[in-house]
LUMMAR-779029 format. One record per atom (N, C-alpha, C, O): x, z, y; residue number from 1; atom name; residue in one letter. Coordinates in Angstrom, 3 decimals, decimal comma. Layout:
// LUMMAR-779029
((X Z Y) NUM CA A)
...
END
This chain:
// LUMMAR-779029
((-7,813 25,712 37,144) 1 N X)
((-7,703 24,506 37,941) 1 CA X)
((-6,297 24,360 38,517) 1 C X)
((-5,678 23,296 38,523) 1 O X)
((-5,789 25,665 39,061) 2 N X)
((-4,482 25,402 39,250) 2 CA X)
((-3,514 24,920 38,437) 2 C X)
((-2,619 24,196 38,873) 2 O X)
((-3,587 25,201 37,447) 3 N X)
((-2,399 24,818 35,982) 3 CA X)
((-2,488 22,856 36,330) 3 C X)
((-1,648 22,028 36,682) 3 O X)
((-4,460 22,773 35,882) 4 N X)
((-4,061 21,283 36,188) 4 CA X)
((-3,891 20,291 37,312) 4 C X)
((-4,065 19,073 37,317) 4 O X)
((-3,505 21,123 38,265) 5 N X)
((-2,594 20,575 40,024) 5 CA X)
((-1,405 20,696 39,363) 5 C X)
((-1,148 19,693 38,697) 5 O X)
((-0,619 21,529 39,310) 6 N X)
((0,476 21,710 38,744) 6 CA X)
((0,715 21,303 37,801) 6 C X)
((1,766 21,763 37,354) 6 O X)
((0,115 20,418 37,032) 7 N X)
((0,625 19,727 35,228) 7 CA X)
((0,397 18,155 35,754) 7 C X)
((0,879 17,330 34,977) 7 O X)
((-0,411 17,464 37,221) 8 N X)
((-0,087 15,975 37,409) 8 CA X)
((0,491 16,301 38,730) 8 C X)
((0,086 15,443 39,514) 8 O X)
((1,271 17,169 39,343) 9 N X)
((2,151 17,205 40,399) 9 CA X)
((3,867 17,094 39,692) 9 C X)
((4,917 16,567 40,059) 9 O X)
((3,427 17,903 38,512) 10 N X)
((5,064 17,707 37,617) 10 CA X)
((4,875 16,423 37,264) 10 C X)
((5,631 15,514 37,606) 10 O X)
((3,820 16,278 36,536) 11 N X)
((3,953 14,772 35,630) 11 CA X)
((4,660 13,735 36,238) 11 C X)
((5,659 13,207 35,749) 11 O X)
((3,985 13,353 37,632) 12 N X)
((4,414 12,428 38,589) 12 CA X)
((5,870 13,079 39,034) 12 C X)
((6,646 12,646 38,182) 12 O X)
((6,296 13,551 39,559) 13 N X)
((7,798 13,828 39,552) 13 CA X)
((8,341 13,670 38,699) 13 C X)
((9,474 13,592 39,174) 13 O X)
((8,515 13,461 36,994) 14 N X)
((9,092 13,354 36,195) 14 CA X)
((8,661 11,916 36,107) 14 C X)
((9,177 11,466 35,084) 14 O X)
((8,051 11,117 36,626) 15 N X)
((7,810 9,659 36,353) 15 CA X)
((8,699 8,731 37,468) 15 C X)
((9,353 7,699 37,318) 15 O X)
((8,469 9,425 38,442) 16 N X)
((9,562 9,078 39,485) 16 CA X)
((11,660 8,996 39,225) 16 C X)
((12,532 8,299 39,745) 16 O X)
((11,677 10,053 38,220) 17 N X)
((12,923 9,989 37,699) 17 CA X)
((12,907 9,162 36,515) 17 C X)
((13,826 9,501 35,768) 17 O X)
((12,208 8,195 36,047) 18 N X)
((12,390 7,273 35,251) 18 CA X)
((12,623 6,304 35,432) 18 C X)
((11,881 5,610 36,127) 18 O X)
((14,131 5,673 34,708) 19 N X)
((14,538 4,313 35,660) 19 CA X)
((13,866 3,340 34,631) 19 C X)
((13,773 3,479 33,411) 19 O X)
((13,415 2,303 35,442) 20 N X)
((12,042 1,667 34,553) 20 CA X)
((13,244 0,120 34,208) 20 C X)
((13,951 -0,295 35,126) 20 O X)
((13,272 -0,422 33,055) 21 N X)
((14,009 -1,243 32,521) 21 CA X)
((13,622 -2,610 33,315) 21 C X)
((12,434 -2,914 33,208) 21 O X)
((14,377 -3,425 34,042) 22 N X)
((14,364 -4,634 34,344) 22 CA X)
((13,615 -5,618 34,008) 22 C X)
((13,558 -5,571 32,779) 22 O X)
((12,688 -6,936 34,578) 23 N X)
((12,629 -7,895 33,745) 23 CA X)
((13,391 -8,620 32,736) 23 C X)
((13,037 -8,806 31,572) 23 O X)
((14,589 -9,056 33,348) 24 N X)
((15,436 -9,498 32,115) 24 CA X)
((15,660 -8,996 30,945) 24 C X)
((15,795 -9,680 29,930) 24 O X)
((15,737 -7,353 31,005) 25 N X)
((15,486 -6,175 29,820) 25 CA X)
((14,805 -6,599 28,652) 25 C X)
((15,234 -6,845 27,524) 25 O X)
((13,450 -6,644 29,221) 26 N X)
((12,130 -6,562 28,753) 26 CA X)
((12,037 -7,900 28,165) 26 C X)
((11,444 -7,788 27,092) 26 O X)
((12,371 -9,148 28,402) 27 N X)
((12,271 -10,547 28,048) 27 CA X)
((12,935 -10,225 26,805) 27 C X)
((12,315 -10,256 25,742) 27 O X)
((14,526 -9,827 26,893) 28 N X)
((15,589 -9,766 25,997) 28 CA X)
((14,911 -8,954 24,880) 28 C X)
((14,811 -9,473 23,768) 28 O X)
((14,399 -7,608 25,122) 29 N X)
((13,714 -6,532 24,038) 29 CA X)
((12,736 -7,798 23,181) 29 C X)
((12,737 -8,053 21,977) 29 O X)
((11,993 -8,399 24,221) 30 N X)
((10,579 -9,002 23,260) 30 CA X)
((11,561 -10,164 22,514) 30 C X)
((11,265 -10,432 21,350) 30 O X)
((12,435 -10,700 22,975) 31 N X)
((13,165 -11,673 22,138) 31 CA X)
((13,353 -10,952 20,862) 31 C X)
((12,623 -11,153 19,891) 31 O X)
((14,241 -10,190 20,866) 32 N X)
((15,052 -9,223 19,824) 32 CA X)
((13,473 -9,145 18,802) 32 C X)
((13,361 -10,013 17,936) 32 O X)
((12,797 -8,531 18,892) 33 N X)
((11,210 -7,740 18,173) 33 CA X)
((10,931 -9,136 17,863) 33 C X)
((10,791 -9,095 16,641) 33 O X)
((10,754 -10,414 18,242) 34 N X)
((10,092 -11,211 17,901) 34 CA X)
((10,649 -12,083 16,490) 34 C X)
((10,185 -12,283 15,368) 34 O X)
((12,024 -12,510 17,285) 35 N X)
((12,549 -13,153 15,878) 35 CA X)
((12,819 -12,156 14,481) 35 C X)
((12,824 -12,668 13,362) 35 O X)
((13,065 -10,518 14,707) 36 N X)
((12,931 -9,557 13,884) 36 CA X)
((11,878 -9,666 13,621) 36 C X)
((12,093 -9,705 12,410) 36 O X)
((10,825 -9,760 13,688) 37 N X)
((9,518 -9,831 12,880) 37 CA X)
((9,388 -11,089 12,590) 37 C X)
((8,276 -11,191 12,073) 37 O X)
((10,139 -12,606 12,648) 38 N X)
((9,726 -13,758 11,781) 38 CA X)
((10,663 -13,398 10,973) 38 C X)
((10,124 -12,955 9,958) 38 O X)
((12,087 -13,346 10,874) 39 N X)
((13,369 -12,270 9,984) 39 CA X)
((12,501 -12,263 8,856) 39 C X)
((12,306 -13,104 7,978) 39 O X)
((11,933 -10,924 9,105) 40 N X)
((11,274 -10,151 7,502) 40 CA X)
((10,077 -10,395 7,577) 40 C X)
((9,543 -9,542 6,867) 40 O X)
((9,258 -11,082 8,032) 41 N X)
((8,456 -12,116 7,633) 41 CA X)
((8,675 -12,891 6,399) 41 C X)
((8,157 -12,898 5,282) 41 O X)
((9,659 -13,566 7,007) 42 N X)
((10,356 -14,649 5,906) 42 CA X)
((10,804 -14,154 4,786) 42 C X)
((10,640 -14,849 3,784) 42 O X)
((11,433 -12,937 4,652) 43 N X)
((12,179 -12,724 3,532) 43 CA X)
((11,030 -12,032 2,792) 43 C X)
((10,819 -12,510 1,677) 43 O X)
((10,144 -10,892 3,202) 44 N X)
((9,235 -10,347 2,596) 44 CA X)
((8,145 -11,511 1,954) 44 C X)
((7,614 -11,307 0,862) 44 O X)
((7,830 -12,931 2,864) 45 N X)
((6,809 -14,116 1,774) 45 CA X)
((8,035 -14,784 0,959) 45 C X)
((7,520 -15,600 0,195) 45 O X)
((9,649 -14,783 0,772) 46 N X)
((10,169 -15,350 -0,261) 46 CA X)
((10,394 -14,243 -1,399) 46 C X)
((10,519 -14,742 -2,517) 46 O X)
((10,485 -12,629 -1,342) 47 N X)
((10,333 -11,571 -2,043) 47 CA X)
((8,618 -11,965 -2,484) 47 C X)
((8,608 -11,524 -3,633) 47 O X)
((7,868 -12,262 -2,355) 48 N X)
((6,493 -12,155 -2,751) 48 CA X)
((6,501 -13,369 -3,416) 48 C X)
((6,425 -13,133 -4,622) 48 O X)
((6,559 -14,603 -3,188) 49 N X)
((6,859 -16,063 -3,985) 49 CA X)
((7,624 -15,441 -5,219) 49 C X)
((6,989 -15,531 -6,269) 49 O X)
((8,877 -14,820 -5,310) 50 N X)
((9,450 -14,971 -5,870) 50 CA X)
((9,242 -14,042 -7,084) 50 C X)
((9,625 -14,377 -8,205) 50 O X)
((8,571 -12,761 -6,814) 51 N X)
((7,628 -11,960 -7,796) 51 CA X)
((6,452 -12,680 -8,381) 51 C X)
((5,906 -12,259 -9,401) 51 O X)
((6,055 -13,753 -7,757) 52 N X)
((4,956 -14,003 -8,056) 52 CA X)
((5,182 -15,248 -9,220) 52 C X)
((4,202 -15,423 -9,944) 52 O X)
((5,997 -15,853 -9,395) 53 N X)
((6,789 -16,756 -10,089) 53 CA X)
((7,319 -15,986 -10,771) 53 C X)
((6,262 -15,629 -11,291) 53 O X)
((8,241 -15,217 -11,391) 54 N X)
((8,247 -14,281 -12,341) 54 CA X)
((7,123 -13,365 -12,824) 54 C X)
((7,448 -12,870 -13,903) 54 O X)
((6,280 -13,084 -12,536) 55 N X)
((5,174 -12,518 -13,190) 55 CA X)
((4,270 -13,975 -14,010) 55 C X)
((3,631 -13,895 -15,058) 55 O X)
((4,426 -14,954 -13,347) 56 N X)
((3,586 -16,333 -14,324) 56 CA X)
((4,097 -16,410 -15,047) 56 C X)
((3,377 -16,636 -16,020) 56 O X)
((5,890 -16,326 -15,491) 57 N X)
((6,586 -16,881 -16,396) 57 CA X)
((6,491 -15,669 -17,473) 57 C X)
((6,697 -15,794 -18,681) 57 O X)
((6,221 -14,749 -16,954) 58 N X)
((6,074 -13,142 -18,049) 58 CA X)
((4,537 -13,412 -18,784) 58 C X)
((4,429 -13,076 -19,964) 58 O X)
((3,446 -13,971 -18,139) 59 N X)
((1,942 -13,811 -18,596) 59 CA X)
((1,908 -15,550 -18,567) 59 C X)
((0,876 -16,152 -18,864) 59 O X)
END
């Protein structure tokens, strides 16, 4: 029982030294992730169109 006093007495002290990223951060991060995932979205359905149109013209 002691180990686990001592394993959420550290935990929480090591959470306390975490500098937690800003709102503006966090807006900016989800910006970045978002249009990166329409990005290769896009290119991965014009890579798939574009296999898929060469495989009709092969069969």
């Amino acid at each position: 029982m002691n180990k686990l006093v001592q394993f959420v007495k550290e935990s929480y002290a090591e959470l306390r030294k975490v500098v937690w990223p800003g709102r503006d951060d966090v807006v900016s991060s989800v910006k970045v992730v978002i249009i990166s995932t329409v990005i290769i979205a896009a290119a991965l359905g014009l890579v798939d169109m574009l296999l898929l149109v060469g495989i009709r013209a092969i069969f």
